[in-house]
Residue, then its C-alpha position, 0 to 999 in steps of 0.5 A: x170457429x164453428x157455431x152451434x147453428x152451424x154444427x146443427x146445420x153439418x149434422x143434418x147435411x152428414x144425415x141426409x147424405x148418409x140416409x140418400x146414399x144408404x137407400x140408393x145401395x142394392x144392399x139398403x143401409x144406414x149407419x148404426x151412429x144415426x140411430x141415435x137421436x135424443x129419442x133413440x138415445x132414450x130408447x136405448x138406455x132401456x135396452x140396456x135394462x132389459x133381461x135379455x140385454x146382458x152386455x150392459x150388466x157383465x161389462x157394469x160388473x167388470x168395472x165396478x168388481x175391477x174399478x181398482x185395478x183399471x183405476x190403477x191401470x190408468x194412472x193418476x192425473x188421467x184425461x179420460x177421453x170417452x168415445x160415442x159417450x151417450x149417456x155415460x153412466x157406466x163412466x161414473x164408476x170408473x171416474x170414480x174409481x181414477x185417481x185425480x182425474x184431470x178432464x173429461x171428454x166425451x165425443x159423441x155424434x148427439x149433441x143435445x145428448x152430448x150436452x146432458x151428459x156432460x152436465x151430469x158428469x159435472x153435478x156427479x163430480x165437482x171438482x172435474x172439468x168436461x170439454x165435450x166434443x160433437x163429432x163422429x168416432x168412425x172418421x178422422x179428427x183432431x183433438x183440441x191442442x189446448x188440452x191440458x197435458x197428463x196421460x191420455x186413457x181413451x174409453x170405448x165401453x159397450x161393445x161400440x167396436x163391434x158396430x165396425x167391421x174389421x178395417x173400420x176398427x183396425x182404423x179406429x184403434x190407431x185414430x186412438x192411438x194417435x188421440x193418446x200421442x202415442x204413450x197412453x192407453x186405452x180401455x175397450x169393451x167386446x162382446x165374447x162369442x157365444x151361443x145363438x140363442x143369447x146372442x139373437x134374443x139380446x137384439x129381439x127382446x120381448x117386450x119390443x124395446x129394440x123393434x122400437x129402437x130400430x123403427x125410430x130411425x124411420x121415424x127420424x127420417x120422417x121428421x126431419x127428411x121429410x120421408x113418409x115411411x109407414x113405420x106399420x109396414x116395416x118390422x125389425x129383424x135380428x139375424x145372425x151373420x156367420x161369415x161376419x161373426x155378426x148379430x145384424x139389425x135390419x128394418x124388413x119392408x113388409x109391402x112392394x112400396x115407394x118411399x119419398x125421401x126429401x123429394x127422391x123416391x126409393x123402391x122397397x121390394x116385399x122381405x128388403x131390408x135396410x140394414x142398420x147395425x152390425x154387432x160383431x163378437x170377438x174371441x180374445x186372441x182375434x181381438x188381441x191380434x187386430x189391436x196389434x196391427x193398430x200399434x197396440x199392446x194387450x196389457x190387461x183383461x177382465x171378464x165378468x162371472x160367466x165369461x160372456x164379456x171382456x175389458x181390454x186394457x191396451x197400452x201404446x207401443x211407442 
């Protein structure tokens, strides 16, 4: 059994190789799951607040105006598995809403954000147990055998899926069709496409929350890579990527410089960007068709008041 100095030990290895190998690409990129430290977690809840930032509001009022319907979707005696959980309060009104919710999962990359979470859940509800787990959603794992048995809801809220392009989600949903055994269902949020100027300014917000969000990464990589990014010559960037259906985030260096990074050094050209998340939106009848091809079912969807977001509920095809 793996202890938790040798998951911290893993998770620093998955990070360098990850950081060294995104700097080496002609097209510098650094998956979107390492923006999250303990500080670009916090960061992100504050996104999450903003007014430009609607995604957070519509699917918090999907679940609260439906929390019955989705409650009732799932069934009783659920194993709720939660997927890049983060902080989970968008969670608590849907455990709330579940008839005699069995255990909680939470899965996340972030341990130490893992960990918080996981007491929260806790203090919230009393009487449910959590078993969280560190690991990466974007790769294969198994879950424990030692789960209880009852029916398996996997929960993958905040438009998470649009972080992956269409063969690392496709992937995804069957890496939850199989978590599920093949005979539960699953809840998942997207982004609907809209226009532009909601889309761009939900990712550029005017206060600088999302450039701080996106800067930290470098400021990650200084701390613990021993990398000396001047975090004053790069600037965040949101672009919108047609052929993608994509709103993208990119770090732009603003100089011709030479970056150290645990000992190698990588060349920044003056306007070269690191990208660092994807956030692709959907249309329904897309989205229903890529959840077919991963053994899926659409069962069931909610929209907020002004159709800018969905909650989709699949069901398993056996």
């Amino acid at each position: 059994m793996m202890t938790d100095a040798d998951v911290r030990t893993h998770w620093d290895e998955a990070f360098h190789a990850a950081v060294v190998a995104g700097l080496s690409r002609p097209q510098k990129t650094i998956p979107c799951c390492w923006l999250y430290d303990a500080r670009g977690s916090d960061l992100f809840n504050a996104i999450t607040r903003l007014d430009e930032y609607y995604p957070t509001r519509a699917e918090t009022e999907i679940l609260a105006r439906h929390a019955g319907e989705i409650a009732q979707f799932c069934g009783e005696g659920a194993l709720l598995l939660e997927y890049g959980a983060g902080a989970g309060v968008k969670t608590e009104i849907l455990i709330a809403a579940l008839a005699a919710p069995r255990l909680y999962v939470p899965i996340d990359i972030a341990g130490d954000v893992l960990a918080r979470t996981a007491r929260r859940i806790e203090a919230r509800f009393p009487g449910l147990k959590t078993f969280p787990i560190v690991a990466d959603f974007n790769h294969d794992f198994d879950l424990p055998d030692n789960l209880p048995p009852g029916p398996r809801i996997a929960f993958f809220p905040g438009s998470t899926i649009g972080n992956l392009n269409r063969r690392e989600a496709a992937a995804f949903l069957s890496r939850l069709r199989r978590h599920v055994a093949g005979r539960g269902k699953a809840i998942v949020g997207i982004d609907l496409k809209k226009d532009l100027a909601t889309l761009l300014n939900a990712y550029d917000d005017a206060q600088g929350v999302t450039a701080a969000f996106n800067l930290n990464l470098l400021a990650r990589i200084n701390r613990e890579l021993d990398g000396a990014f001047p975090l004053d010559r790069f600037a965040h960037e949101a672009r919108w990527n047609e052929a993608e259906s994509a709103v993208e985030m990119h770090l732009v260096s603003l100089d011709s410089r030479v970056v150290p990074v645990s000992g190698q050094y990588f060349a920044f050209r003056a306007g070269e960007t690191i990208h660092t998340e994807s956030s692709r939106k959907y249309d329904p009848a897309d989205f229903a068709a890529l959840a077919t091809s991963a053994g899926w079912r659409t069962a069931r969807t909610w929209r907020d008041r002004e159709g800018r977001f969905s909650v989709i509920g699949l069901d398993a095809v056996s």
